[in-house]
C-alpha positions in Angstrom: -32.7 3.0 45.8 -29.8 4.4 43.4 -29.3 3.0 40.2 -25.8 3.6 38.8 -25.0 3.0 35.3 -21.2 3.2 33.6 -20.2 3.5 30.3 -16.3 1.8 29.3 -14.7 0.4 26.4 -14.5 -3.5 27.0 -10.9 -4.7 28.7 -11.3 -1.3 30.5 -12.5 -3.1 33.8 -15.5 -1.7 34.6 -17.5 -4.8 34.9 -15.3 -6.1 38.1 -15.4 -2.4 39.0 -19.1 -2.6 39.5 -19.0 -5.8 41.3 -16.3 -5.0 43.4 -18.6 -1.8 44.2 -21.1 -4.3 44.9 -18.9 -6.0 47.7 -18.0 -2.7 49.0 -21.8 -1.4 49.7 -22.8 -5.0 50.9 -19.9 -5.1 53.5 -21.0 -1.7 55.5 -24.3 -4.3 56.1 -26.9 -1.1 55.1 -27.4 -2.1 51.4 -28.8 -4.4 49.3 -27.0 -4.7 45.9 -27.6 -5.8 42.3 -24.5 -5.6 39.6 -24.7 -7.0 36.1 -23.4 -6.1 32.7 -25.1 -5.4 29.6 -22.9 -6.4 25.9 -23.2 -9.1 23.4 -20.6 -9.7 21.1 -18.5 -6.6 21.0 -14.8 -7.2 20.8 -12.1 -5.7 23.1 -12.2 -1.9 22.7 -16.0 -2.2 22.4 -18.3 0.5 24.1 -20.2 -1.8 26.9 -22.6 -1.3 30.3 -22.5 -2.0 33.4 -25.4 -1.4 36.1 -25.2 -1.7 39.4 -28.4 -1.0 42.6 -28.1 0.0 46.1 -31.7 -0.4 48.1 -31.9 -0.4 52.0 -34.8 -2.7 51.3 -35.3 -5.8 48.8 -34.5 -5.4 45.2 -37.2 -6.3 43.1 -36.3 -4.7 39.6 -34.1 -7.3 36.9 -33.8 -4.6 34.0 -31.2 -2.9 32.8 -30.8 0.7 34.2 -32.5 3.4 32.2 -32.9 6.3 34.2 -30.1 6.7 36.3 -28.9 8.4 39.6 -25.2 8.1 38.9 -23.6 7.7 35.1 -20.1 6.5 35.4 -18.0 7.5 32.2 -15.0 5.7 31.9 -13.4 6.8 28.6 -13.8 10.0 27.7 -13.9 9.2 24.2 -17.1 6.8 23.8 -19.2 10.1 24.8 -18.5 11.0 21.0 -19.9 7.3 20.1 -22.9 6.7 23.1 -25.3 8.6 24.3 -23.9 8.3 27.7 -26.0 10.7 29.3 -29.4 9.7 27.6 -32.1 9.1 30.9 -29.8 11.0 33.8 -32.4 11.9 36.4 -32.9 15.4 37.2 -30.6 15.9 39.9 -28.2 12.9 38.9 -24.2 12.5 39.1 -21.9 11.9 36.6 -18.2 10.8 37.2 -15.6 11.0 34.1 -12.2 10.2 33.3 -10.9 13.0 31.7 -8.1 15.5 31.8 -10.9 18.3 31.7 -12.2 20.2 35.0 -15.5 19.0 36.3 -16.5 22.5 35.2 -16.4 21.7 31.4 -19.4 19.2 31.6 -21.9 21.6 34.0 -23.9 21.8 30.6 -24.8 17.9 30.7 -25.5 17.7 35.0 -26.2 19.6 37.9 -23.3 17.3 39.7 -20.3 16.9 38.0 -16.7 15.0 39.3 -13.9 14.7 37.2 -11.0 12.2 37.9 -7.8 11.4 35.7 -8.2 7.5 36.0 -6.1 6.8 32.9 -3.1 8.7 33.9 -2.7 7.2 37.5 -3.6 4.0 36.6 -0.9 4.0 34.3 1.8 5.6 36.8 1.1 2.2 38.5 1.3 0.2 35.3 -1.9 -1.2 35.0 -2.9 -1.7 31.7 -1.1 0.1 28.3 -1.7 3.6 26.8 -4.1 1.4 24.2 -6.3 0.2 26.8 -5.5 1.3 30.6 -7.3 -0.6 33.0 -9.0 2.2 35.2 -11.4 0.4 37.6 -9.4 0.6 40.6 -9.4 4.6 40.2 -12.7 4.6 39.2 -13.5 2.6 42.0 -11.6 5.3 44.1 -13.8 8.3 42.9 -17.0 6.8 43.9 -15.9 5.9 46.7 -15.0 9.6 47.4 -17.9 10.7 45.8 -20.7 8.8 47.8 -18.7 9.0 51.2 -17.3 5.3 51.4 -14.5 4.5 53.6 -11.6 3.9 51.5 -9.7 1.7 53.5 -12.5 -0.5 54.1 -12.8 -0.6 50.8 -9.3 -1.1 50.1 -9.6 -4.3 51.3 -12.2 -5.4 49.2 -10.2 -4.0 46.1 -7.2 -5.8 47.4 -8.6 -9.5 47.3 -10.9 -8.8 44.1 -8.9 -7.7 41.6 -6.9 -10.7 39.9 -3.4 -9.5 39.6 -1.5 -6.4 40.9 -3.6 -6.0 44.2 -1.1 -3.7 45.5 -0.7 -1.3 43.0 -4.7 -1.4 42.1 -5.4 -0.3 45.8 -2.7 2.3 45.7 -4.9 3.6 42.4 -7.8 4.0 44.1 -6.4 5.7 46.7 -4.7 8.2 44.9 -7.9 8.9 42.9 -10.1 8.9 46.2 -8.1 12.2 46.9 -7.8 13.2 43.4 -11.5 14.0 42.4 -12.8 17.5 40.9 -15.8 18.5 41.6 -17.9 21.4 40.2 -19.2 24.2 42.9 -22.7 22.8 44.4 -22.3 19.2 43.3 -23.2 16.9 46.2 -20.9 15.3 48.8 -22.4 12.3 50.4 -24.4 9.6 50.1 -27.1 10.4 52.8 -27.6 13.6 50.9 -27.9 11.5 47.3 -30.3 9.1 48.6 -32.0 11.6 50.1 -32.8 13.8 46.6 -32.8 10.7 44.7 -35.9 9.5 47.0 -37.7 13.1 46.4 -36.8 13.2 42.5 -38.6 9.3 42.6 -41.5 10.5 44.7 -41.9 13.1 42.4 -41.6 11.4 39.0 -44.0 8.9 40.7 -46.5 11.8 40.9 -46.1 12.7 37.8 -46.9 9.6 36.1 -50.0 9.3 37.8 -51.3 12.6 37.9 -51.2 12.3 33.7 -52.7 8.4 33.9 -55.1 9.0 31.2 -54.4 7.4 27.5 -54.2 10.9 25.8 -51.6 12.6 28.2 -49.5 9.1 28.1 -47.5 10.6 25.4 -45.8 13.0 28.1 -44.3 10.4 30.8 -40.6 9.8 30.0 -40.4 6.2 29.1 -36.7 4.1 29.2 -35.2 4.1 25.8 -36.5 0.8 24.6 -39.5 2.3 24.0 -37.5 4.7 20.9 -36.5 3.7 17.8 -34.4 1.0 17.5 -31.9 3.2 15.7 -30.4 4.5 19.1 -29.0 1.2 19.9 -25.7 1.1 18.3 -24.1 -1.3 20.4 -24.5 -4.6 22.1 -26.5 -8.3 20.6 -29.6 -5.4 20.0 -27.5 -3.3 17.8 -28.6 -1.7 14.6 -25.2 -0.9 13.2 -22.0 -3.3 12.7 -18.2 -1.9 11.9 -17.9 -1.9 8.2 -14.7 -3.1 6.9 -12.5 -1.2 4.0 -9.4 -2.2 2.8 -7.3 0.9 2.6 -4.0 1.2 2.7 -1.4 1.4 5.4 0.9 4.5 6.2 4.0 2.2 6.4 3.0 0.8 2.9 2.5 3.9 1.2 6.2 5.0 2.9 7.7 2.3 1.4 9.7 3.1 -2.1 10.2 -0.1 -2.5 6.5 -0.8 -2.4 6.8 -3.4 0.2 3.5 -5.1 1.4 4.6 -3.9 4.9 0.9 -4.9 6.8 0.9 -8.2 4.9 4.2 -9.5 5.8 4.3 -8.5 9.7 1.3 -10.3 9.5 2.9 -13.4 8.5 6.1 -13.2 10.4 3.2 -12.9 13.6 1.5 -16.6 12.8 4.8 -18.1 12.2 5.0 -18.1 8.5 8.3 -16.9 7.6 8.6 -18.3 4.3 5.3 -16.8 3.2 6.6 -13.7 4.7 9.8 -13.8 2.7 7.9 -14.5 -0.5 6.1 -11.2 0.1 8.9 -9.2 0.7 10.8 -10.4 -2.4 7.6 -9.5 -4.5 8.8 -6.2 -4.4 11.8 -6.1 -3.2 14.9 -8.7 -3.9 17.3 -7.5 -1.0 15.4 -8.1 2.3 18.7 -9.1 4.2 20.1 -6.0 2.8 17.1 -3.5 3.4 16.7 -4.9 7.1 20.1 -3.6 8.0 20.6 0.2 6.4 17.5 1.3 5.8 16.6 4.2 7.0 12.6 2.6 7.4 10.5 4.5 5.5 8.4 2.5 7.1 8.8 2.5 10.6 8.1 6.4 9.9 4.7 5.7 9.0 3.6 3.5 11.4 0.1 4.3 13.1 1.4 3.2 16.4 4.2 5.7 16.3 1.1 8.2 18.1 0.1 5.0 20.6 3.1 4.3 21.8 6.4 3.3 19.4 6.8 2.1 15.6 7.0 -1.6 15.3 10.5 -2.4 14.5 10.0 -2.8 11.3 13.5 -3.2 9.6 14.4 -5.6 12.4 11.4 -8.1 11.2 12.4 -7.7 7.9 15.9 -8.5 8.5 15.2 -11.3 10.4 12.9 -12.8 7.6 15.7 -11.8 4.9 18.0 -14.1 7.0 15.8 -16.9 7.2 14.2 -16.7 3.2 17.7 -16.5 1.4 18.5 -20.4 2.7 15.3 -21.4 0.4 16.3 -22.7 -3.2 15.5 -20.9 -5.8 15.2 -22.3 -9.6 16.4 -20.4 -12.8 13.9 -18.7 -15.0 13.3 -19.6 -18.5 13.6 -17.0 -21.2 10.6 -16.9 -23.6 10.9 -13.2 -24.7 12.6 -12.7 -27.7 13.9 -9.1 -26.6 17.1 -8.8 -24.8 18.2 -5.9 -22.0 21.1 -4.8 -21.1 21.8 -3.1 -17.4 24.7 -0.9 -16.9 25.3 -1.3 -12.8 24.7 -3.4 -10.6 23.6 -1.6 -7.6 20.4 -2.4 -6.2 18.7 -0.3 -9.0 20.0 -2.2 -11.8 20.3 -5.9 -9.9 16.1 -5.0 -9.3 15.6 -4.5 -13.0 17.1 -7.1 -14.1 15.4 -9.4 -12.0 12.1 -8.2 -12.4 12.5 -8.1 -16.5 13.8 -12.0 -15.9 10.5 -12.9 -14.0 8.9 -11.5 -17.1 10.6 -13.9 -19.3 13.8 -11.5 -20.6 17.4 -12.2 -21.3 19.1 -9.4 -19.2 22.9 -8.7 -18.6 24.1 -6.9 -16.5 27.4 -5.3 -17.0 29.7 -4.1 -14.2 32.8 -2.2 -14.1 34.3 -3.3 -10.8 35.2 -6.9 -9.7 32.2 -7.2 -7.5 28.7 -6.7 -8.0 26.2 -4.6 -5.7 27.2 -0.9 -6.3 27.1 0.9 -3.9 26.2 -1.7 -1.4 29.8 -3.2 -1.9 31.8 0.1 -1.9 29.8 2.7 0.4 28.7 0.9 2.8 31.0 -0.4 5.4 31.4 -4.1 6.2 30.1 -3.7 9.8 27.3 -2.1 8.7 26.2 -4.7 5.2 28.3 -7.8 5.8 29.5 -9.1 2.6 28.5 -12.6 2.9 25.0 -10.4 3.3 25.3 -9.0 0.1 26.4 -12.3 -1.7 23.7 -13.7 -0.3 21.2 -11.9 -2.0 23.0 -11.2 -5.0 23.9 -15.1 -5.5 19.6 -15.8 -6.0 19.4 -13.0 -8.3 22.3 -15.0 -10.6 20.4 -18.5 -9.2 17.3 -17.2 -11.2 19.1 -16.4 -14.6 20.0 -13.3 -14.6 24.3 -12.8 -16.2 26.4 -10.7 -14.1 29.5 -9.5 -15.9 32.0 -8.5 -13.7 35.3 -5.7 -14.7 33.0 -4.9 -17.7 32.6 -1.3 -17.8 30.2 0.1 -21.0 28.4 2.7 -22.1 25.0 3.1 -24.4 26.8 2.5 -27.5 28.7 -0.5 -26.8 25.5 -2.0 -26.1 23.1 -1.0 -28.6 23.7 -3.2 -31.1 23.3 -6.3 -29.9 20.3 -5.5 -27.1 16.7 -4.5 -27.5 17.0 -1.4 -24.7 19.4 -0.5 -22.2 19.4 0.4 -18.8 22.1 2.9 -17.3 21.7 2.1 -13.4 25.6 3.6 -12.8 24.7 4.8 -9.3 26.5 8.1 -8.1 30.0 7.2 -7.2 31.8 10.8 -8.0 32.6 13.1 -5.1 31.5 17.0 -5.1 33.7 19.7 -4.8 32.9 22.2 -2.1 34.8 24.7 -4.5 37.9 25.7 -1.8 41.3 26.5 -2.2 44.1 23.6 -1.9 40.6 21.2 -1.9 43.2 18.6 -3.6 45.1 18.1 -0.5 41.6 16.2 0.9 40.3 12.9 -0.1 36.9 12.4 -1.2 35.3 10.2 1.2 33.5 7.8 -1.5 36.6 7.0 -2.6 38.2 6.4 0.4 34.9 4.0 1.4 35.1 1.7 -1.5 38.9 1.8 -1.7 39.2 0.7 1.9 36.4 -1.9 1.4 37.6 -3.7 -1.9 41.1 -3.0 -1.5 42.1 -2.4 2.4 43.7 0.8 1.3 43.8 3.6 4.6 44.2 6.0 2.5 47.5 6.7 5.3 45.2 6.7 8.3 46.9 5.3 11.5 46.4 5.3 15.3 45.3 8.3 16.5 45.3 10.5 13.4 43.0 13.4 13.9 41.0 13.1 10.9 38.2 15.9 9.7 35.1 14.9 7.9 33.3 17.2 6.2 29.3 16.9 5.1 26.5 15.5 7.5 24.8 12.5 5.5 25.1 9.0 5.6 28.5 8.8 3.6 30.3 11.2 6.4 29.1 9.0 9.3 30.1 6.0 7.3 34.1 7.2 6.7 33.7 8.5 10.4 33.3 5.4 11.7 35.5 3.9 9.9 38.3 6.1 10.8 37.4 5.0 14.6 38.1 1.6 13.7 41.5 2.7 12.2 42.1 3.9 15.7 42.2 7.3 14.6 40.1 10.3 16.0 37.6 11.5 13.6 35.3 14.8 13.7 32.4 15.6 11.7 32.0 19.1 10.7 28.6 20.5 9.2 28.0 23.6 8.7 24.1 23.5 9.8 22.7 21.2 12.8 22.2 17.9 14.1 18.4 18.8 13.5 19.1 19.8 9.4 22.0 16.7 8.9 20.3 13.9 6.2 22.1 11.1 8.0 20.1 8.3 9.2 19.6 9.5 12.8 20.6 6.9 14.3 23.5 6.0 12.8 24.6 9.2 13.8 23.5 8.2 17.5 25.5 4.9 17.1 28.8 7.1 15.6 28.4 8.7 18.9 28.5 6.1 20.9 31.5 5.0 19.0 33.4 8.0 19.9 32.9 9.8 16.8 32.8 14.1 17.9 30.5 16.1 15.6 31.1 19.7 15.4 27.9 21.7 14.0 27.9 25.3 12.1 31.0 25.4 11.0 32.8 25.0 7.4 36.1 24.9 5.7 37.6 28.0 3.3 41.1 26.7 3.0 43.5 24.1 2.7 47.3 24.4 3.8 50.1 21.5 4.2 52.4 22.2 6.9 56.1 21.2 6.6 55.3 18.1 9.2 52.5 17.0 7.3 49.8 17.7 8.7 46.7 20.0 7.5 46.1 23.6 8.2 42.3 24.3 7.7 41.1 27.6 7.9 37.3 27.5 8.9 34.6 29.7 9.5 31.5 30.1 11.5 28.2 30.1 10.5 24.2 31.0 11.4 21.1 29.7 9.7 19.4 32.1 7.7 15.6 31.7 6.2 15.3 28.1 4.7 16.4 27.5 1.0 15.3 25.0 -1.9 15.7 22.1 -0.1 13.5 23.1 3.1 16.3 24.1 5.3 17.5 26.9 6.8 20.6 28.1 4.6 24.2 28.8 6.4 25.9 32.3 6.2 29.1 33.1 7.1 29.6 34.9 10.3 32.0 37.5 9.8 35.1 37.4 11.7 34.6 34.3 12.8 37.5 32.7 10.9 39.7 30.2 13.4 42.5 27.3 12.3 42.1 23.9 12.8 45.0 21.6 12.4 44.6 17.7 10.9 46.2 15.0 9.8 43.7 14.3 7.0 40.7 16.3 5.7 37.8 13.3 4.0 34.9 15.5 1.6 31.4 14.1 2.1 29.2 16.3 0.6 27.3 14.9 -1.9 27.8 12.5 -5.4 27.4 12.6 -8.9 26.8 9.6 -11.5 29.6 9.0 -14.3 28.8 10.9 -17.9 30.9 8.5 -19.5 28.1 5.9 -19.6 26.2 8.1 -21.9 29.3 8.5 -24.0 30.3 11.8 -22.7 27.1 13.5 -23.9 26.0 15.8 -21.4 22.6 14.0 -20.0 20.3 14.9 -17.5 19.3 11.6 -16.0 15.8 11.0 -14.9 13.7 7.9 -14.0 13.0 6.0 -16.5 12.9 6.8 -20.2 15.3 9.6 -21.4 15.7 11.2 -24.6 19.4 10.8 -25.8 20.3 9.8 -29.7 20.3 6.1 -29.7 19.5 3.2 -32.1 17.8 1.6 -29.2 15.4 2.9 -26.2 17.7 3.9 -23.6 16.7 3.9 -20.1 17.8 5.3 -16.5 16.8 3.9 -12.8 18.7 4.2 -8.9 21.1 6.7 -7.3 21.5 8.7 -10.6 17.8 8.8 -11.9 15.8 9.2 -8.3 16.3 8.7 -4.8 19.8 7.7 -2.6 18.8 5.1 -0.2 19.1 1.2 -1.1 15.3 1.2 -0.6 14.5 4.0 -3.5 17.3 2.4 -5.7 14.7 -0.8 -5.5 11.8 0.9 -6.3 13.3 2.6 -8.8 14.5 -0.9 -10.4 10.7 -2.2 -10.2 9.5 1.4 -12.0 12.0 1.5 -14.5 11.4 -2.8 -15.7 7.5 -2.0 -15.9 8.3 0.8 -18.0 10.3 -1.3 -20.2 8.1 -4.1 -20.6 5.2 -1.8 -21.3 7.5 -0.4 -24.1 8.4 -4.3 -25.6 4.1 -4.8 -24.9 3.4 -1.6 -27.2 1.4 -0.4 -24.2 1.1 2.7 -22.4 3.4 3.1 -19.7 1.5 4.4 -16.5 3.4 4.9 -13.3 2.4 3.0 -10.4 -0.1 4.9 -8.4 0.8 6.1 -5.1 -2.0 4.9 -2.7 -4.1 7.4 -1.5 -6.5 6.2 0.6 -4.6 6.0 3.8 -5.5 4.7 6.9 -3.8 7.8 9.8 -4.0 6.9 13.2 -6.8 9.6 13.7 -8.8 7.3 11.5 -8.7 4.6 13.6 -11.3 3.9 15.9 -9.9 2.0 18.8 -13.7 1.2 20.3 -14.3 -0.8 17.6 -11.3 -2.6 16.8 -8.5 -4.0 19.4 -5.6 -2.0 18.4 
């Protein structure tokens, strides 16, 4: 007889692999066959057993398999877990699926075959890279290994397996040839049953050649027999999965603090309101957020290593849609302190919010006839709708909080009739690159919110050739919106598409629009021609060693000056905040409190204080109002932690827990 035992993670197959094996041996008419499973309760991803007997007499034996001929392996992985190879008879088999030669597992048998189930079963799409259905492969190897024809038992495969017949029997064809084998291992079932009926005849010796009570301590006995401790698995197991709450990557990526895990959660049973709810907790511009992120989160995601991020932002622009048709009530005041919020960018707009919640009369003052910052003026209409932004914006005025609209201020304006202010100003002034004739170019913030609140082209028209200099978010931006002004634009960067800080794929999506990007190159001059048009002298350049900011820095190449001729030359290099809302005084800003000579605590939050994405500019709005009402509390101001307990996706144990 040959007792064959496997070893798979549960959804894996091997449990209709065995009885299919069992159909297989009982068709040639020369076996009898027994194949069961052994598991309790175990979820999918489990580690399980499977047993299956082949006797050319009656089988008497109903127990599970504890000394076997052949151990069947078929995730690599659960051999860290199992003791897979626990009982293996002297001159026993075992079969893997692994990427690693037979060779590398001589150490645990005399016969060793190796087979890459996972990988061909998933070149014929059965299962997913979380859980690949292997039994047809594996099916496939024993067949090779004990000698069975495989188109006999192709056709046993074929009307056994529940779906995919055809592509199950093509898997265990291409495994029946694919099989390693280490040198001296075994290579047909006459010769197996032969050794495995001397190794029996010989353990049968053995046992009763030492019959007497005091040499009973040396017969091998089947693992029921040890401690109980050894049974980690299955409705006799000693040990359960203990569950931690610990955070998740895509959380802690989050600098709006979003409850990522929790609200994908809800979206998944259908709850979108609940979902919206937890979103706004932390952050008030889902709509927004959903649309120009650059998802943080999506970043962190554990499945990014099993097989793509969830798209994130798309869930949470889908909910933002949904939530902001709900009703929301205005909040009561019961504070007695009153805030004041220069800007209202998402920065300020969060602040203000947040200290409302809390009970506070906030105001926010902005200069421009349109609230949002720099979501109304940098970021184009076909990427943030304004109806989007209005949207949002409208429930932050819905829950009491006063916008003042063409109301520009500064600290001292304000400090007399306010408790503490909050300069959320954003960074809305272009940088110089420091070239000659740099006046004859137009910054491209400018032209961005002047095009968006005004219509003004800045003199763009059909088919301008229109440069773009800088490799971030606002370059793409003005590029693309040249396109739509039918002109031809070009970004030029003097590093690579690998160093640029735009949102990748916006850049893809620029691209697509017809947008050219030229990479290692800069301006040194500016020069109008008597027609008009720009003459820019540029220059090439290499990347050196990497600088402050973790890139590699450009030099000039010398000699490798050339002319480049434009109708219009846009900067995008960068932003600065406006000094005048600290009075002129020549302030640092940094998040939170600063120190600046004022009758009142002045504060600072967003684009000017911390980081430039919409989704830092929130956080930085929660930060900056927790700091505040720990000031108004006369408590200790303690930032919020950053989680550090994180769940990776090497920490995830996939035989436990369905992924």
């Amino acid at each position: 007889m040959i007792e064959m035992r496997g070893h798979a993670r549960g959804g894996q197959g091997m449990v209709t692999a065995f009885e299919i094996l069992a159909k297989i041996f009982a068709e040639t008419g020369e076996f009898m066959v027994q194949s069961f499973p052994a598991f309790g309760v175990e979820r999918t991803g489990a580690p399980i057993q499977a047993f299956l007997r082949l006797s050319r007499s009656e089988i008497h034996c109903r127990s599970n398999i504890y000394s076997p001929h052949l151990i069947v392996v078929f995730d690599e992985k659960i051999i860290e877990q199992v003791p897979v190879f626990n009982g293996l008879r002297d001159n026993g088999i075992i079969l893997l699926n692994t990427t690693k030669p037979a060779s590398a597992f001589r150490a645990q048998a005399k016969n060793v075959f190796t087979i890459h189930a996972t990988n061909i079963s998933m070149s014929k799409g059965l299962g997913s890279r979380s859980l690949p259905i292997v039994n047809s492969a594996m099916i496939g190897a024993i067949c090779r290994i004990l000698g069975v024809d495989i188109e006999a038992a192709s056709k046993i495969i074929r009307h056994n397996v529940p779906a995919k017949a055809e592509a199950n029997v093509e898997s265990a064809k291409i495994a029946y040839n694919s099989v390693d084998f280490a040198e001296g291992s075994i290579q047909n079932i006459d010769e197996f049953i032969k050794e495995a009926e001397f190794h029996k005849s010989k353990h049968i010796e053995k046992v009763v050649a030492h019959s007497s009570d005091e040499h009973l301590s040396e017969v091998v006995t089947p693992s029921w027999q040890k401690p109980m401790t050894i049974n980690k698995t299955g409705s006799w197991r000693v040990l359960t999965p203990a569950f931690e709450n610990k955070a998740a990557p895509c959380m802690k990526a989050c600098p709006a603090g979003t409850d990522v895990r929790k609200f994908v959660k809800e979206v998944g049973e259908r709850d979108f309101q609940q979902a919206y709810k937890t979103i706004y907790e932390h952050n008030p511009f889902p709509s927004i957020c959903g649309r120009v992120c650059p998802n943080f989160c999506e970043q962190g995601c554990n499945r990014r290593d099993f097989d793509k991020a969830l798209n994130i932002g798309a869930i949470e622009r889908f909910v933002g849609d949904i939530g902001v048709q709900s009703k929301i009530l205005p909040i009561p005041v019961f504070r007695k302190e009153k805030v004041a919020i220069i800007g209202s960018g998402p920065a300020g707009l969060t602040a203000a919010l947040r200290l409302r919640q809390h009970g506070y009369d906030t105001t926010v003052f902005e200069s421009l006839p349109a609230a949002g910052g720099m979501m109304r003026t940098g970021i184009p209409e076909f990427r943030l709708p304004g109806k989007v932004l209005d949207a949002d914006i409208k429930r932050i005025q819905d829950a009491g909080v006063n916008i003042k609209l063409n109301s520009k201020r500064n600290i001292e304006d304000l400090e007399n009739d306010y408790n503490a202010v909050i300069a959320a100003v954003g960074s809305h002034i272009g940088a110089s690159i420091g070239i000659s004739k740099e006046n004859k170019a137009h910054q491209g913030i400018d032209f961005l919110r002047e095009f968006k609140l005004n219509g003004n082209r800045f003199g763009i028209k059909q088919d301008d050739e229109v440069m773009i200099i800088g490799g971030g978010n606002t370059a793409v931006d003005v590029a693309r919106t040249a396109i739509r002004l039918g002109a031809k634009a070009t970004i030029f960067y003097r590093r690579t598409r690998m160093e640029m800080p735009a949102i990748y794929h916006e850049v893809d999506e620029a691209i697509a629009e017809g947008v050219k990007l030229e990479f290692l190159c800069a301006p040194v001059n500016i020069e109008e021609s008597t027609d008009g048009s720009l003459a820019v002298q540029m220059v090439k350049m290499r990347l050196d060693e990497p600088d402050d900011s973790g890139r590699r820095r450009p030099v000039i190449e010398a000699g490798s000056e050339y002319l480049k001729t434009v109708n219009h030359v846009i900067l995008a290099v960068g932003q600065s905040h406006d000094n005048q809302v600290f009075c002129g005084n020549d302030v640092k800003p940094t998040q939170g409190s600063v120190c600046i000579v004022s009758h009142i605590p002045i504060f600072c939050a967003g684009d000017m204080a911390w980081g430039g994405t919409v989704a830092e500019a929130i956080g930085s709005g929660n930060e900056v109002a927790r700091e505040v009402m720990a000031l108004f509390d006369d408590q200790d101001y303690q930032p919020t932690p950053k989680a550090t307990c994180v769940v990776t996706e090497q920490d995830i144990k996939y035989t436990y827990y369905k992924p």
